[in-house]
C-alpha positions, 0 to 999 in steps of 0.5 A, a space after each residue: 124178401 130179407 135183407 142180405 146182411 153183407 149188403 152195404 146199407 144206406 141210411 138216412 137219405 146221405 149223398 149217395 155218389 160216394 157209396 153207390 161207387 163202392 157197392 153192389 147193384 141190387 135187384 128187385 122182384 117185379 110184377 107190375 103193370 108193365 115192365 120198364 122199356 129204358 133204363 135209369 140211364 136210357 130215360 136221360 137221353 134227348 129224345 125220350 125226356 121230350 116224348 115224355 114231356 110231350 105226353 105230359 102235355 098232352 095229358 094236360 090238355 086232356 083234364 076233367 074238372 071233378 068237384 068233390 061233394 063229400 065236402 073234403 078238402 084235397 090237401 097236396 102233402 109232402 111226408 120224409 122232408 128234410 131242411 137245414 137238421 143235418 151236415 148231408 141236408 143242403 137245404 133249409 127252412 127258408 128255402 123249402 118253404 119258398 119252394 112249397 109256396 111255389 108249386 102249391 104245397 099245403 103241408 110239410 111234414 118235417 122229418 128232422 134226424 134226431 140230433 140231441 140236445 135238439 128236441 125235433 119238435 121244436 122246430 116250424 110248426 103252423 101255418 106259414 106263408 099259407 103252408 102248413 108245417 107239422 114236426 116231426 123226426 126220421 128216427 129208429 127206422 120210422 117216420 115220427 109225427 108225435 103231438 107233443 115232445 117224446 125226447 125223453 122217451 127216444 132211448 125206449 125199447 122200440 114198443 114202448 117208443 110207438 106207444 108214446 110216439 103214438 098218445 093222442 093223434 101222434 102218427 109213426 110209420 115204418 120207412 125204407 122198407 128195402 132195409 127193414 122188410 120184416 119189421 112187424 107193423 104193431 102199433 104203427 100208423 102205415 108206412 111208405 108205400 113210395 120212397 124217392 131215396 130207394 130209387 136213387 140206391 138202387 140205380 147202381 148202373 146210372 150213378 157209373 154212367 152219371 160220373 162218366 158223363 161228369 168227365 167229359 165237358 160235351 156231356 156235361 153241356 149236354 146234361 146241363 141242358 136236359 135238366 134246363 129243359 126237362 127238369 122234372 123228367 130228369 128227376 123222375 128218369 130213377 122212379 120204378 115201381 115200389 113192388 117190395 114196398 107194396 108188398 109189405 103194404 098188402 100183406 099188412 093190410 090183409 089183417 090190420 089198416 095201415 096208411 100208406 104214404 110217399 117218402 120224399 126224402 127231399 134233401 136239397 143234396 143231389 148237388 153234383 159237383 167236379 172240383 180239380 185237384 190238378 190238370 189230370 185229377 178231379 174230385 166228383 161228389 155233391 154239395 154236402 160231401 167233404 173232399 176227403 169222401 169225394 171220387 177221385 178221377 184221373 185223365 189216364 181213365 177219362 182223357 177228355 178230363 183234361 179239357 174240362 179242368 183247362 183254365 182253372 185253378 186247383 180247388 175251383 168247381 168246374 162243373 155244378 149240377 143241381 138235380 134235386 132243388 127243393 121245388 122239383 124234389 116236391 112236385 116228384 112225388 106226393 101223399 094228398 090228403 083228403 080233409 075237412 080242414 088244412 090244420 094240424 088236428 085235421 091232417 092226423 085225423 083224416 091220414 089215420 082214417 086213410 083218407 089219403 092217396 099218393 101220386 108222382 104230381 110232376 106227371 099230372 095233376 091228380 086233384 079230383 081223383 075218387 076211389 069208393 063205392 056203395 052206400 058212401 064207402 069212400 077210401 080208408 074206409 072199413 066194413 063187412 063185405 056184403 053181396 052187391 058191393 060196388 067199387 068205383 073209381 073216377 080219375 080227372 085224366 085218362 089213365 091205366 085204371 088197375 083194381 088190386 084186391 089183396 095184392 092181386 089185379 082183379 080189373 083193368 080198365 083204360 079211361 076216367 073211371 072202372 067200375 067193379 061188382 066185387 066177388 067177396 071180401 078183400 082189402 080193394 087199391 088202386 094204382 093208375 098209369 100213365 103211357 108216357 113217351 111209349 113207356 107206362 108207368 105208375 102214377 098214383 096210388 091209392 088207400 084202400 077200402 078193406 072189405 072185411 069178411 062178415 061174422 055171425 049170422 
């Protein structure tokens, strides 16, 4: 899959309102357990947010408790998160922290563009409030953790800039794949397997339809009120499955380990905002766009614009709808990491073991999920392959249990747990899905366990 060169590209998580306005759709080859029902937009509809929150709940009460006996810590991680480092970041320090203590982060790894004389790496790090920072940059195409400061090094060639990124237990992993789909992998820890940003781009259709609902104050009321009370859907309505991103995953895998983990690529910016101009003019953006980069709409397109802006001043905000607050954008999707203790040390260690699984929490809570088999073989794993080999999988709700082997499905399963007697060598996933309001959809995917062909004899 390569990228078309007269395709407008977007970068660095920036508001996306004002480019997706000017640019083309894309598509995107598709071979997932199930193809989307709904629409991007058809999810935003009142009676599909409340099946899907009703099937949430009903998952809810339907948990197993699995206790964990390998004596790992099951570490809820957020990977791509930005606060306070850039004019398009609309949040803060401050702010993510409150929002991770709230719904039960244990680590951030910050992922701060690179914004000289500023070293990236002098921002948080440690424990704070009980949550664990651990700096690092979006840079150059990559997702950057180093253990100490390579601000010296940010102009070398880019296989001399993983090299140092990578001395002692720093981590580097390839991010927005759909811009860079045939960057070689050597040297790099993993890369994104999910990236919440790429739903948003290419949701072309949805962004339209979003501005159209923005003019016109009944829908407006309306909107505000699915986000009231269903918030975490409401964000969620974008997600598709990553099949350019796990392409790039399998065939990587095939011939090396690679870490996959989920780009947040949290903000604090899906602010939306209308602000008039005049009584037949507005301007529609979010929180971080000048108004000079803002959507100018005029009542001789959208007549009911004329009643949204009545009674207000020209530069007044009318309408302020906020999609992405921190709280939310974390619990959209997350990387688990399975550890032996929630510090720095033991976080690179276990995500360069693989020991490591990705999940959209706001559908479940996916703590006690277990992916191995024969004789210990736990996630991330590496060993010949040897006749016998068993692969189990124990998920703490019922789900669409799916056995990837070398990028194909090899089983099927629906339930707790699948259990499989592998037929040979192979690089072994998992992804498990939920039906959801009668639509299924991905929840959780894991590390895998690489099986390799056994030599000699």
């Amino acid at each position: 899959m390569r990228r078309n060169p007269h395709k407008p590209r977007f970068h660095d998580g920036a508001p996306l309102l004002p480019a997706l306005l000017l640019a083309a759709a894309s598509s995107l080859a598709s071979e997932p357990l199930a193809e989307p029902r709904w629409s991007p937009n058809d999810r935003l509809h009142r009676e599909r947010l409340s099946a899907v929150q009703e099937s949430v709940d009903s998952l809810a009460r339907r948990r197993r408790e699995i206790r964990r006996t390998d004596g790992l810590l099951d570490l809820r991680c957020n990977f791509h998160a930005h606060a306070g480092d850039s004019t398009h970041t609309g949040g803060t320090p401050e702010e993510i922290l409150a929002a991770a203590r709230s719904v039960g982060v244990d680590v951030l790894f910050l992922s701060d563009h690179f914004r000289p004389p500023r070293d990236f790496m002098d921002g948080w790090r440690g424990l704070r409030d009980g949550v664990l920072f651990i700096p690092g940059s979006e840079c150059r195409g990559f997702l950057v953790s180093p253990e100490r400061s390579v601000f010296q090094s940010m102009q070398e060639p880019i296989p001399e800039f993983v090299r140092t990124v990578n001395r002692g237990d720093g981590l580097i992993f390839l991010s927005h794949i759909e811009e860079r789909p045939d960057h070689p992998m050597d040297g790099l820890t993993g890369l994104e397997i999910y990236n919440r940003h790429y739903d948003a781009k290419r949701d072309f259709t949805g962004i339209l339809k979003l501005v159209l609902r923005l003019t016109d104050p009944e829908q407006v009321v309306e909107l505000a009120d699915l986000l009231r009370r269903y918030p975490d859907a409401c964000l969620a309505g974008q997600a598709a499955y990553p099949q350019a991103y796990l392409e790039k995953w399998d065939a990587a895998t095939a011939t090396g380990r690679f870490t996959g983990v989920a780009a947040n690529d949290c903000h604090h910016n899906q602010v939306f905002l209308v602000k008039k101009l005049d009584d037949d003019t507005a301007l529609i953006g979010t929180v971080v766009d000048k108004d000079e980069d803002m959507r100018k709409v005029k009542a001789l397109l959208r007549p009911a614009l004329r009643r949204l802006l009545a009674g207000h001043k020209p530069g007044d905000v009318v309408v302020r709808l906020d999609f992405d607050p921190y709280e939310r954008s974390l619990r959209n999707v997350s990387t688990h990491v399975l550890a032996s203790e929630k510090t720095e040390p033991a976080l690179r260690t276990a995500v360069k073991a693989g020991r490591a699984y990705v999940s959209h929490d706001w559908m479940a809570d996916p703590t006690g999920f277990e992916f191995g088999g024969t004789d210990g073989l736990r996630m991330g794993d590496e060993r010949p392959w040897t006749a016998g080999t068993v692969l189990r999988v124990e998920s703490p709700l019922p789900a669409k249990i799916r056995l990837i082997r070398d990028g194909l499905q090899v089983a099927l399963e629906e339930g707790y747990s699948l259990r499989h007697e592998t037929a040979g060598p192979g690089v072994y996933r998992v992804e498990l899905w939920f039906d959801l309001g009668g639509e299924v959809r991905p929840w959780l995917y894991s590390n895998p366990v690489y099986l390799r062909p056994a030599t000699g004899n």
